[in-house]
C-alpha positions in Angstrom: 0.0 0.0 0.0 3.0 2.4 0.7 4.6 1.1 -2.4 1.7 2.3 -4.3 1.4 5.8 -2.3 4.8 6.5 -3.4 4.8 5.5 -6.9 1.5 7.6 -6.7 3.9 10.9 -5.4 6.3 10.2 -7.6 4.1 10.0 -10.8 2.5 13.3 -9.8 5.7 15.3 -8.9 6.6 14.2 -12.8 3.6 15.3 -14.0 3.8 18.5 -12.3 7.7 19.2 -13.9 6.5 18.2 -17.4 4.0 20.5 -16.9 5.8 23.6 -16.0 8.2 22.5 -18.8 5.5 23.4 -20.7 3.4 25.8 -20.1 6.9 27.9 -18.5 7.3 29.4 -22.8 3.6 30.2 -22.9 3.5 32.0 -19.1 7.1 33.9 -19.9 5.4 35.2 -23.5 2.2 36.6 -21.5 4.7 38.1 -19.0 7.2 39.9 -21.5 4.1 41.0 -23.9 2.8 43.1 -20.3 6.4 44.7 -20.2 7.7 47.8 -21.9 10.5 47.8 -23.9 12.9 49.2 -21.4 12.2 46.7 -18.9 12.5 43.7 -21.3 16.1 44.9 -21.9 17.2 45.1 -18.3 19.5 42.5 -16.7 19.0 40.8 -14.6 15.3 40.3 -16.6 12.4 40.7 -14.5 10.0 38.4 -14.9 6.4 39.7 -13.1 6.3 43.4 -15.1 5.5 46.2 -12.4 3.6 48.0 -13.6 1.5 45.8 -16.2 1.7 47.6 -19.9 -1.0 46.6 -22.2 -0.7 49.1 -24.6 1.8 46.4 -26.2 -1.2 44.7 -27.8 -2.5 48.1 -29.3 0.7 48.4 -30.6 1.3 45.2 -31.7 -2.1 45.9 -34.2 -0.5 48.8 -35.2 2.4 47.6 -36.7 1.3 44.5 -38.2 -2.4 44.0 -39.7 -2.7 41.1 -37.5 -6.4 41.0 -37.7 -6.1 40.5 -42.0 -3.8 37.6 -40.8 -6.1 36.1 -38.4 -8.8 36.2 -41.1 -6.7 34.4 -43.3 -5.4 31.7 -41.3 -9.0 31.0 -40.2 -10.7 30.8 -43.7 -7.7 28.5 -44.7 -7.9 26.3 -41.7 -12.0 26.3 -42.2 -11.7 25.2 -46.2 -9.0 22.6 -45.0 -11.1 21.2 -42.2 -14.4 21.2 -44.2 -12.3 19.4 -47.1 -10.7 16.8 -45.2 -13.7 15.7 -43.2 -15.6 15.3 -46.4 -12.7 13.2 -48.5 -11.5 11.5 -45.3 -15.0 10.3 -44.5 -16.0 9.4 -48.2 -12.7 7.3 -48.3 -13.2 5.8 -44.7 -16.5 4.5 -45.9 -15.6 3.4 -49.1 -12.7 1.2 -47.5 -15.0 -0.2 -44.9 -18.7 -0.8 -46.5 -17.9 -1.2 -50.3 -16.6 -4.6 -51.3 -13.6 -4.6 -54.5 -10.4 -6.0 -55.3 -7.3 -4.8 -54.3 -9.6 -2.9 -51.1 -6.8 -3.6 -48.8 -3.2 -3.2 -51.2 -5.1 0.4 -51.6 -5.6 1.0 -47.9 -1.9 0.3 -47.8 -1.0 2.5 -50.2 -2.8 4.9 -48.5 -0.9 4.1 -45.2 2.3 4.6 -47.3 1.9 8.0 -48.2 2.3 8.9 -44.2 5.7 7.9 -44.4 6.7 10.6 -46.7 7.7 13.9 -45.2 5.9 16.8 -46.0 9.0 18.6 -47.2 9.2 15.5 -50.6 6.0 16.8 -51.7 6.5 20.7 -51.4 8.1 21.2 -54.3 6.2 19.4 -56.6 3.2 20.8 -54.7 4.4 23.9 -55.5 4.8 23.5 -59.0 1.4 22.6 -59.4 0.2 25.5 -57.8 2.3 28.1 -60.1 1.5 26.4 -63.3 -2.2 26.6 -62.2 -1.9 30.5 -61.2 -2.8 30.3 -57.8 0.0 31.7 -56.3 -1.2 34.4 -53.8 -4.5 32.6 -53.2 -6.6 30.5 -50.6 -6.7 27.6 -53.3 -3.0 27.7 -53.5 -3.4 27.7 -50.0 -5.4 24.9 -49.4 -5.9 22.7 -52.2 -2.8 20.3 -51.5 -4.1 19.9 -47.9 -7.8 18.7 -48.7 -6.8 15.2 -48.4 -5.1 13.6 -46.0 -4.4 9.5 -45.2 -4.2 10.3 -41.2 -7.8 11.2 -41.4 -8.5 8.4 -43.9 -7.1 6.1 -41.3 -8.8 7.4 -38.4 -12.2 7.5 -39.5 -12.0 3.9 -41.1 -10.6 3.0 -37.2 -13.6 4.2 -36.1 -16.2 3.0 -38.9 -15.0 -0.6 -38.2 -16.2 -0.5 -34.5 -19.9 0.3 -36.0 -21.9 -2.8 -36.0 -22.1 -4.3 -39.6 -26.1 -5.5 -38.9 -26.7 -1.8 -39.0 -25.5 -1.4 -43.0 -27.3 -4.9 -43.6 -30.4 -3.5 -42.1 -30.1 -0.4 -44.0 -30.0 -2.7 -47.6 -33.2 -4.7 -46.3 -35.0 -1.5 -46.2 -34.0 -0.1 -49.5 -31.4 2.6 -48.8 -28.5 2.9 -50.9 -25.1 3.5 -50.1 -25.5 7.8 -50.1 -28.8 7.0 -47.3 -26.8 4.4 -45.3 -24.2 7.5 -44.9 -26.1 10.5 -44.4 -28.6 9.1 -42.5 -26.3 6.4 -40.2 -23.2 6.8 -40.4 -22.7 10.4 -40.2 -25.0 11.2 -36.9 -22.9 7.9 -35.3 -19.6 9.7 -36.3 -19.9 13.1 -35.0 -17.0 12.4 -32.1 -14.7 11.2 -34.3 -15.5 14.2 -36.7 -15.2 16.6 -33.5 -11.7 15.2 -33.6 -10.4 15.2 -37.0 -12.3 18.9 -37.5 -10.2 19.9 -34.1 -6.6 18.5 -35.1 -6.6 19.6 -38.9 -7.7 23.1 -37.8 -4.3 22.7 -35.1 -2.4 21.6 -38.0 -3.4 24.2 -40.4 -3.1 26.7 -38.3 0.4 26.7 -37.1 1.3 25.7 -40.8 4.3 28.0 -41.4 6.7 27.1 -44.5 3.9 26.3 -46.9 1.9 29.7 -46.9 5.5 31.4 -46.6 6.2 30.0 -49.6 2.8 30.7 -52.0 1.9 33.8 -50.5 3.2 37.3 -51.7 1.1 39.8 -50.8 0.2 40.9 -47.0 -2.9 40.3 -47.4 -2.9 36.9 -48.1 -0.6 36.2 -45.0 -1.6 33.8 -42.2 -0.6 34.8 -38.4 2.6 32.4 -38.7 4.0 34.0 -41.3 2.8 37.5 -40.8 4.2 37.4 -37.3 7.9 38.2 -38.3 6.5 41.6 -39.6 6.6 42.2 -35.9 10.4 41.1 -35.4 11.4 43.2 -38.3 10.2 46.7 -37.0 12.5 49.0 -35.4 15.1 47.6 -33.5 12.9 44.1 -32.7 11.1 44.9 -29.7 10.3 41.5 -27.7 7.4 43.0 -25.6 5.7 43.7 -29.3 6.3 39.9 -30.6 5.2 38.3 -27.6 1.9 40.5 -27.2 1.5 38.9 -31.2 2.4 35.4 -30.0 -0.1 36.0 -27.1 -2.7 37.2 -29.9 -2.0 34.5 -32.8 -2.3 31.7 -29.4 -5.8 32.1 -28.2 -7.5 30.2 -30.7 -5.6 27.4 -30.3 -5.4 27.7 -26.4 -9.3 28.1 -26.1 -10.0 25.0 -29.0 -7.4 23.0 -26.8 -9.1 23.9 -23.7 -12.8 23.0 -24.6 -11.9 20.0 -27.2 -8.8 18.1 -25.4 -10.9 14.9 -24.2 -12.4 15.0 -27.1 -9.5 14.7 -28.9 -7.7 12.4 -26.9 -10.6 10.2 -26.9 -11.1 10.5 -31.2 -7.5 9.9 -31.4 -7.4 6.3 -29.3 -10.7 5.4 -31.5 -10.4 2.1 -33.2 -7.5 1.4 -31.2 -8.5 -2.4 -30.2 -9.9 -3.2 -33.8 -8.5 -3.1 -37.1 
């Protein structure tokens, strides 16, 4: 009983260190965004700011258009979300409730595609994009990223655990494949959906490298990219770039806050059967 007690300590005081490990970047960011730019350069730093300065976060909208980049990053990540819930689930289905040769070297396939690092396919990605004209766009944007095998995967993970009697029932009564889905499979599927919607919307919106590398104009910037607009004003003021981390972090902060058993849950879906 002791033995457990302590294991029990033990297992908490880790959990406690991992957890200032991290949430120490995000509570220093908040802290140096409240300071002014005198007191961010003083040694030894101070970490609590007396007084608190918010006018940093006026300022930080001032000197980047932050809002036209939050815009952005959120109609991206929307069109991204809405397009991989609708290919990953019209995939998962097909792979679980259609019956034809080669279903499984396909799935595979599919599975293979996960082993290739995002950074093979960016050039050739890119390439498309330019010879299609939509550089500087939100299909340039977004296009590449409407399918996804992760999301294939999960959803077919999940579809599996769904009784099979239900799609057999579904035939006896005379509704096709397009019925069976909409009226069946999607209601039973909403908290996997709820999952895949939250971690593609993570995912797209702390994508960095690819919207640096189609987008021109400021006004097609996301919050990733448009955030070093802060770093290159006068003289890089920190307490300006954290108040924009601070800013571009909410969303995913709050989403994390209200969604994280649900995600964690979505994500061990279909773990027992295959």
């Amino acid at each position: 009983m002791k033995e457990n007690r302590v294991w029990l300590v033990i297992r908490y005081i880790l959990l406690i260190i991992a957890s200032l490990v991290v949430c120490f970047p995000i509570l220093y960011s908040l802290l140096i965004s409240l300071e002014t730019s005198e007191h961010v350069s003083t040694y030894p730093p101070q970490l609590w700011p007396h007084p608190f300065h918010f006018a940093s976060y006026a300022e930080a909208l001032q000197a980047a258009p932050l809002g036209r980049f939050l815009l952005n990053s959120f109609i991206m990540s929307a069109i991204i979300v809405c397009g991989q819930i609708v290919t990953s689930l019209l995939a998962a289905y097909a792979f679980v409730y259609l019956r034809f040769r080669g279903r499984g070297v396909l799935f595979l396939v599919f599975l293979a595609t996960m082993m290739i690092p995002t950074e093979v396919t960016m050039i050739p990605n890119y390439m498309t994009i330019r010879s299609l004209g939509w550089l500087d766009s939100f299909a340039g944007l977004t296009v590449p990223f409407l399918a996804n095998a992760f999301g294939i995967f999960l959803l077919r993970q999940y579809l599996l655990q769904l009784p099979y009697e239900l799609f057999e029932a579904a035939k006896m009564d005379g509704a096709g494949h397009w019925r069976f889905l909409i009226s069946v499979v999607v209601p039973l599927s909403r908290p996997i959906l709820a999952t895949l919607a939250v971690y593609v919307f993570l995912q797209s919106w702390n994508m960095y490298l690819w919207p640096l590398l189609t987008t021109n104009s400021t006004s097609m910037r996301t919050v990733q990219v448009g955030l070093g607009m802060l770093q290159n004003q006068d003289a890089l003021s920190w307490n300006l770039t954290m108040a924009g981390v601070v800013i571009i972090s909410l969303p995913t902060l709050i989403l994390l806050f209200f969604a994280q058993k649900h995600l964690v849950k979505g994500l061990t879906a279909g773990a027992v059967k295959g």
